[in-house]
C-alpha positions in Angstrom: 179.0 120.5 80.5 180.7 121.1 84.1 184.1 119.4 84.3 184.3 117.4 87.6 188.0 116.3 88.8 186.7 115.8 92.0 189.2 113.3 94.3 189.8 113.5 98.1 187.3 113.9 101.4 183.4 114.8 100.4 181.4 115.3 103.6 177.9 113.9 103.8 176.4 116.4 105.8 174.0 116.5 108.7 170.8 118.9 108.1 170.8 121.6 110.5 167.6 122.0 112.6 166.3 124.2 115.3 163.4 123.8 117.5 164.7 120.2 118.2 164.5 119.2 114.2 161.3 121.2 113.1 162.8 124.0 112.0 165.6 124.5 109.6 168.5 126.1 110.9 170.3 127.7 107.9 172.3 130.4 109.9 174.4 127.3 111.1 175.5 126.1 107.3 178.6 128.9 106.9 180.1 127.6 110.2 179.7 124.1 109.2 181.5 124.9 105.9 184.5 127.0 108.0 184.9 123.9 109.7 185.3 121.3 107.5 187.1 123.6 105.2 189.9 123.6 108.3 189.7 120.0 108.7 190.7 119.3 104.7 187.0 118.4 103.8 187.4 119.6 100.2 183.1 118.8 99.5 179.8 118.0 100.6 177.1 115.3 99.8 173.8 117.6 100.4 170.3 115.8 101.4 172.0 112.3 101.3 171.2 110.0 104.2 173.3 111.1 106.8 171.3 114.9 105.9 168.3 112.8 105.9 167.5 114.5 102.2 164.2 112.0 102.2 162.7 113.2 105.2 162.6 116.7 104.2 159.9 118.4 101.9 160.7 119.5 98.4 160.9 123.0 99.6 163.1 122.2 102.7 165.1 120.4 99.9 165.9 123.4 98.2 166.4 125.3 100.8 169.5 123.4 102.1 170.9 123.1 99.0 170.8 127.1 98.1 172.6 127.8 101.7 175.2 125.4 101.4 175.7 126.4 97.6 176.1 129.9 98.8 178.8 129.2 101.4 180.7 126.7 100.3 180.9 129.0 96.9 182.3 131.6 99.6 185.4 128.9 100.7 185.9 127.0 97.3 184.2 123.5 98.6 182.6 121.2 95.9 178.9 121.0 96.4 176.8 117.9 94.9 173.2 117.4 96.2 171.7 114.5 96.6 167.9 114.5 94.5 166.7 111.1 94.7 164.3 109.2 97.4 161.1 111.1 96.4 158.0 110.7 94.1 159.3 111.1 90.4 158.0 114.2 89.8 159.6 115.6 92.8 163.0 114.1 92.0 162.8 115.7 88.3 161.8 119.3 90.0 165.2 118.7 92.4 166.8 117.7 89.4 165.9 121.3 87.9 166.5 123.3 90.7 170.2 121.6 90.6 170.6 122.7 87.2 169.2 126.6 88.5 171.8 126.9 90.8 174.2 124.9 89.2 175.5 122.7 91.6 178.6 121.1 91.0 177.3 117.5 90.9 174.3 115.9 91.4 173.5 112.2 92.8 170.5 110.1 92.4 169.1 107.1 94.7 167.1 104.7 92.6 163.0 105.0 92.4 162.9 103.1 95.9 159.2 101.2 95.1 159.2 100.2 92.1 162.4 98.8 91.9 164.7 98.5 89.1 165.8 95.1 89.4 168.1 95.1 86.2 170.9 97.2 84.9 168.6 97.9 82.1 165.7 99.2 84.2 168.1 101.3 86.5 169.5 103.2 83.5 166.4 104.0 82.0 165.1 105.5 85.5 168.5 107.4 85.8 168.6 108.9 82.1 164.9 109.9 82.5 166.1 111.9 85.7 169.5 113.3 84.1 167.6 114.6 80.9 166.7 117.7 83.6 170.1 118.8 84.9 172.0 117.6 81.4 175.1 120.3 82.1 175.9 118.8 85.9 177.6 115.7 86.6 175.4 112.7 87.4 175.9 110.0 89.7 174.3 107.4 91.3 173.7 106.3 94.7 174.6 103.0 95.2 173.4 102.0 99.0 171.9 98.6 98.5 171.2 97.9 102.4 169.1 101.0 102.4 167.4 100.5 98.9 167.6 96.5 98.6 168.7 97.7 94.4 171.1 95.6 93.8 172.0 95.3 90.4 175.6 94.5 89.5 177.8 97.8 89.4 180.3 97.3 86.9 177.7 96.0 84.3 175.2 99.3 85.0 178.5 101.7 84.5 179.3 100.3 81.7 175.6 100.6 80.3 175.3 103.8 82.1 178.2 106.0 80.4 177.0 104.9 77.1 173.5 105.9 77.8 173.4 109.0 80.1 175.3 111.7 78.5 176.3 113.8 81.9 177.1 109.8 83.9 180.3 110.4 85.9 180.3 107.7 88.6 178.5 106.5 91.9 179.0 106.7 95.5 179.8 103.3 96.2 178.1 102.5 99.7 178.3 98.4 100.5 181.0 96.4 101.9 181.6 94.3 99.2 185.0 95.5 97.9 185.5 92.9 95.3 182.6 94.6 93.5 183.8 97.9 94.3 187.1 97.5 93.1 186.0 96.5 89.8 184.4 99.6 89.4 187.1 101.3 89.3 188.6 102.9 85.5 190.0 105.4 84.4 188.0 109.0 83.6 185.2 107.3 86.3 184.4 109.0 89.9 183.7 106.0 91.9 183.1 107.5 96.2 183.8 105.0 98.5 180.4 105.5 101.0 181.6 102.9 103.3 183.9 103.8 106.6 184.7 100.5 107.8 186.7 99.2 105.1 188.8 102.8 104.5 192.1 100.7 104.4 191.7 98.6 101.8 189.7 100.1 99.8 192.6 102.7 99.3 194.8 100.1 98.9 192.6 99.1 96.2 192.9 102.0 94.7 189.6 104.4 95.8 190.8 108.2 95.8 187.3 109.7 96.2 185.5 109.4 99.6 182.1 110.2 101.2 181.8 108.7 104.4 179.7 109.7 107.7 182.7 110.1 109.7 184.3 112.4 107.8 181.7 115.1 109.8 182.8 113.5 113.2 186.7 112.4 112.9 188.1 113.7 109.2 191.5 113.6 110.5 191.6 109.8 111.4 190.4 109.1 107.6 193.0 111.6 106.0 195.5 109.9 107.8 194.7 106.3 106.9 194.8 107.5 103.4 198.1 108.8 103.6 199.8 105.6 105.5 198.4 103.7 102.7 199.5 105.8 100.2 203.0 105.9 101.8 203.4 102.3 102.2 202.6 102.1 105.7 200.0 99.8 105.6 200.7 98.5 109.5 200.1 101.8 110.7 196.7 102.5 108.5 195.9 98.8 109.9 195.8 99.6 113.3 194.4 103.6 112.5 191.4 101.4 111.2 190.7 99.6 113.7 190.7 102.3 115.7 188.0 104.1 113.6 185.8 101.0 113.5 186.0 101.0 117.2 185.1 104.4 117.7 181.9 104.0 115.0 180.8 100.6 117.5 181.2 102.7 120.1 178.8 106.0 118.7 176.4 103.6 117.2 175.9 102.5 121.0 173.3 105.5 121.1 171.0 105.2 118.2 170.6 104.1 114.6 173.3 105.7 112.0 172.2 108.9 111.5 171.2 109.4 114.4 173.9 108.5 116.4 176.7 110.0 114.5 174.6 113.1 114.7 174.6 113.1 118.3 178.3 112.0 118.1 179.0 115.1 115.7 177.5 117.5 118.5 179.5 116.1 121.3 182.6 117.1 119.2 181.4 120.6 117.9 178.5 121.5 120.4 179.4 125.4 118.8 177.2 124.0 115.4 173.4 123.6 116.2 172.2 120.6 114.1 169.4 119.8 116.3 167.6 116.3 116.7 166.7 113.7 113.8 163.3 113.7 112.2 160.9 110.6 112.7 161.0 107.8 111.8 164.8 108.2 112.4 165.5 107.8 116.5 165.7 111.4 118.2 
């Protein structure tokens, strides 16, 4: 089994494209990683939303996951690639191919139509998934706004590390904090997915992050984390409202991803990431 100590910034990347966004552009992955790597961005979330993971094919898939493997294996980032969002059988053969490479974590979304509605169900979904990559960490993608899943959190962990043999955590996406907090336990990898509420949830205690901005801004969310942690909670205060300004302010131009894909090229025009795919807006 693959120890995972993961704690700090975790970068939900954008999918490079060409062509606009039909092609993929793989040539522009190792710059990607140099640059994050100089902005203290010690992993990345593969194929999640923001790398709009479900409108790629399997093969695509794959694809993006072997080049960023390969260069962040060059620079010593954390790699965990998100499977989920696809037909079953598809999410078990992403699920392999994870294993193959041997990623250093893997998260799950939840089978999006037939919904688990139960801690119970969400489990058994999970466990069938994790049988296939049994040696990586496993987490779960917890994004209710996008999935409408949502079962209680601290109830499925609980039921979850008993049951699913490589469980480490979730990536906590919601702005319900109260819920979030009481995730949080010792030996458990619980990512705050959520920028907005930065500040307290690191007052809170969250150590582990894996936020959109984090492509755009990292430096604004590393230093909010260390005025917290400092005891200078005025100053992280303020530094978050800042943020949530600036995130009104991109989201001005689009939907999520898309916008704070456009934002990310205004910043770093040198890294070709092309357009969004349909149905997202281009």
């Amino acid at each position: 089994m693959k120890t995972f100590n993961f704690t700090g910034l975790m970068a939900p990347v954008f999918t490079p494209y060409t062509n606009g966004n039909e092609t993929l552009n793989l040539q522009a992955i190792e710059p990607y990683v140099e640059l994050l790597k100089a902005n203290r961005v010690k992993g990345v979330l593969v194929n999640g939303t923001s790398g709009e993971g479900m409108l790629l094919t399997v093969a695509e898939r794959m694809l993006v996951t072997e080049a960023w493997q390969s260069a962040c294996k060059k620079y010593g980032i954390t790699v965990m690639v998100q499977i989920g969002g696809a037909p079953y059988p598809d999410v078990v053969q992403l699920a392999r191919h994870a294993l193959q490479i041997d990623v250093d974590a893997v998260l799950c979304l939840p089978e999006l139509y037939f919904k688990p509605k139960t801690a119970e169900t969400l489990v058994s979904y999970l466990k069938s998934v994790a049988k296939h990559c049994p040696t990586i960490p496993f987490f779960y993608y917890h994004i209710p706004m996008f999935t409408d899943v949502n079962v209680h959190m601290p109830t499925f962990l609980n039921r979850a590390e008993q049951e699913i043999g490589n469980f480490r955590g979730i990536k906590y996406t919601s702005g319900d904090l109260e819920q979030g907090s009481a995730c949080l336990k010792d030996g458990r990898t619980i990512f705050l997915g959520a920028d907005t509420i930065l500040c307290g949830a690191v007052a809170a205690g969250f150590d582990s992050f894996i936020m959109t901005t984090l492509n755009i801004c990292p430096e604004t969310a590393f230093e909010i984390i260390t005025d917290v942690n400092r005891g200078a909670v005025q100053d992280a205060r303020e530094k978050q409202r800042k943020l949530n300004a600036h995130i009104a302010t991109i989201l001005q131009h689009g939907d999520w991803v898309s916008a704070m894909k456009k934002a990310f090229i205004e910043r770093f025009p040198s890294i070709e990431v092309g357009h969004t795919r349909p149905p997202l807006n281009a």
